[in-house]
N, C-alpha and C positions, 0 to 999 in steps of 0.2 A: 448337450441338446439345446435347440433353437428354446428361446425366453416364449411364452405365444405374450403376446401383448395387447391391450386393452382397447388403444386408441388407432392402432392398424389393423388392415388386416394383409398377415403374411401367406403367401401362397408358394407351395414347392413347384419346383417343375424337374419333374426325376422321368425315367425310361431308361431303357436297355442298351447297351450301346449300341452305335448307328442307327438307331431310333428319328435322331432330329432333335433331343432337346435345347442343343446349343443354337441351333437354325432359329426356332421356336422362343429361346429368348432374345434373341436377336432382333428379332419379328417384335416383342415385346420392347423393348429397348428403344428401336428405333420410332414405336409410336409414341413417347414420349415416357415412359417409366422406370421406375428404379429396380435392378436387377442385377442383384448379387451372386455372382459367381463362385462358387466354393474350388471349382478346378482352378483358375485364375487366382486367388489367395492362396493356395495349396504350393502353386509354383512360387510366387512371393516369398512365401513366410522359408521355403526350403532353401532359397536366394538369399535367406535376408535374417532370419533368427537364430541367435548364434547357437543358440544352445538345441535347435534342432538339428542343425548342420554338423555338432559335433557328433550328438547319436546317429546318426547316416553312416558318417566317416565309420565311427566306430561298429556299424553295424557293417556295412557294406566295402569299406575299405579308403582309402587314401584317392583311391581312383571314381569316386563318386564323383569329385569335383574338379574341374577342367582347369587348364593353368590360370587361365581367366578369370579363376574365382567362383564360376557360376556353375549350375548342376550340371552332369554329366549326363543326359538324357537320355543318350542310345545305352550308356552303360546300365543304367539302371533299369532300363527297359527290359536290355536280356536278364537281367538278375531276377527281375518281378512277372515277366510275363513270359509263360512257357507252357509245356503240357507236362511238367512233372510237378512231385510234391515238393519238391525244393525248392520251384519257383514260385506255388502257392505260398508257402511257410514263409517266402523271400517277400512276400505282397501282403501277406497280415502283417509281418514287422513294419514294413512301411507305413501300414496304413497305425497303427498301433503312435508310431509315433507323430507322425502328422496330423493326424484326424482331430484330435484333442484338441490342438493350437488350432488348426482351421476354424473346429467349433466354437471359440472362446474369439475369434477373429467375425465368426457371423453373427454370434448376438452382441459384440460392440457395433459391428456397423448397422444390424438394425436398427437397434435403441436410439443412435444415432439420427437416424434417418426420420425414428419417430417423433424426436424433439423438435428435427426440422418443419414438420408439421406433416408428413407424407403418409398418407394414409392408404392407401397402397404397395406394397414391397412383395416382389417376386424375387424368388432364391432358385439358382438354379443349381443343383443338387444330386448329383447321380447316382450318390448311397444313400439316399434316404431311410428308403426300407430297409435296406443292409446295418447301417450306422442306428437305427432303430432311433430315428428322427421323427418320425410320423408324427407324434402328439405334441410336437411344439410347432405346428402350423396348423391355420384356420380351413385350408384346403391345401388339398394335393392334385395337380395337373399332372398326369402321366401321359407322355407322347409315346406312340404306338407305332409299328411298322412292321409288314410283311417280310419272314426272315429273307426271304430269299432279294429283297431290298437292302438289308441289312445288310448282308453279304455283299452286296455291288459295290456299296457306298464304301465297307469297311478296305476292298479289296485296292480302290480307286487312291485313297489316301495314307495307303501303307505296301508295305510290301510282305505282312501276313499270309498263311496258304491258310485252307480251308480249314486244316483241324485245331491250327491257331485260332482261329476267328472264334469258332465254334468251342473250343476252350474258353477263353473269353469270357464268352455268352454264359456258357453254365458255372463259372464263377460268379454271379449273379443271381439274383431271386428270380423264378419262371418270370416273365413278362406277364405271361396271363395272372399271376399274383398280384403284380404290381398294377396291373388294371382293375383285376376287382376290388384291390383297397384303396382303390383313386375317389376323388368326387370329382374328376373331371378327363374324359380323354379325348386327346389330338392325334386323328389320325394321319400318318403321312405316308402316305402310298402314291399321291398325284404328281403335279408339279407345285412352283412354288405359290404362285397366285392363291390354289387352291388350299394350299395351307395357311398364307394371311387370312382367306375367307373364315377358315378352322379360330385361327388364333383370334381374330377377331372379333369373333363370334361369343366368345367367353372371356374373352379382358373383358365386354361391355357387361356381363354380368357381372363382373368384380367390383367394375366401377361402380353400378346402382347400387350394390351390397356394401361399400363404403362409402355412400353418400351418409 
């Protein structure tokens, strides 16, 4: 679980997928802020920590990992994401052995971050409620979207069919859960402009709240 820390304040930014959280911290990022990606260290540490890469192999087989050296993506992909229970069972294990090391990966670059003197730190996060994270951040930003958006966006950048998607989704905490245990929600239903005006709108309450 995230450290909560005395002299920052750390904020999630979790939703459902194809929601827009990554858009969203993006948005965050590029207006000047620090923001920690748990997917992005997730791939790292599977690239990179020896001793998680041996439980994968051993989990998943010899074929996880590409002559290259480097994770085998698509393999792992049909291993973990499917409509049967095997591939659920296949996506706890996963998550069983990475989740841990990712955690112990986010409150070092916090802490981190907090001695640099930054008093602001956005984590971007998309098990939060799942991973049962919630009480080691000072707030939680849940990004929000109409499923049938969800669906466009998911369809656009994969080659998923519908009851994949919608598998997915309900491997997941309802969205409407994740919004009512938010203290902040971004909705993204417009275009983009419209969602800087969203994101903007609530980084400048963060900032007055860490002055």
């Amino acid at each position: 679980m995230v450290v909560k820390l005395n002299k920052s304040i750390v904020v999630a930014i979790t939703g459902g997928i194809g929601c827009g959280k990554t858009t969203v911290s993006n948005i965050i990022r590029d207006m000047g802020y620090i923001v920690i990606s748990s997917d992005e260290n997730a791939k790292i540490i599977m690239n990179s920590n020896k001793h998680v890469m041996e439980q994968l192999i051993d989990t998943f087989g010899i074929q996880t990992f590409s002559d290259d050296g480097l994770l085998n993506k698509e393999y792992i992909s049909n291993k973990v994401f499917g409509t049967t229970d095997e591939h659920e069972k296949a996506l706890q294990k996963l998550n069983s052995i990475v989740h841990p090391v990712v955690i112990t990966k986010l409150i070092e670059e916090v802490e981190k971050h907090e001695k640099n003197g930054e008093k602001l730190i956005f984590v971007e996060s998309a098990l939060t409620f799942e991973a049962q994270l919630e009480e080691g951040f000072d707030y939680i930003i849940v990004v929000d979207s109409k499923e049938e958006l969800v669906m466009e966006r998911l369809k656009r950048r994969s080659e998923m069919k519908d009851d994949e998607i919608r598998y997915r989704i309900n491997q997941q905490i309802p969205q409407e859960l994740k919004v009512q245990n938010s203290d902040f929600v971004i909705q993204n239903n417009s275009n983009i402009d419209e969602l800087k005006k969203s994101v903007d709108f609530v980084v400048n309450i963060f900032v007055q709240l860490a002055k």
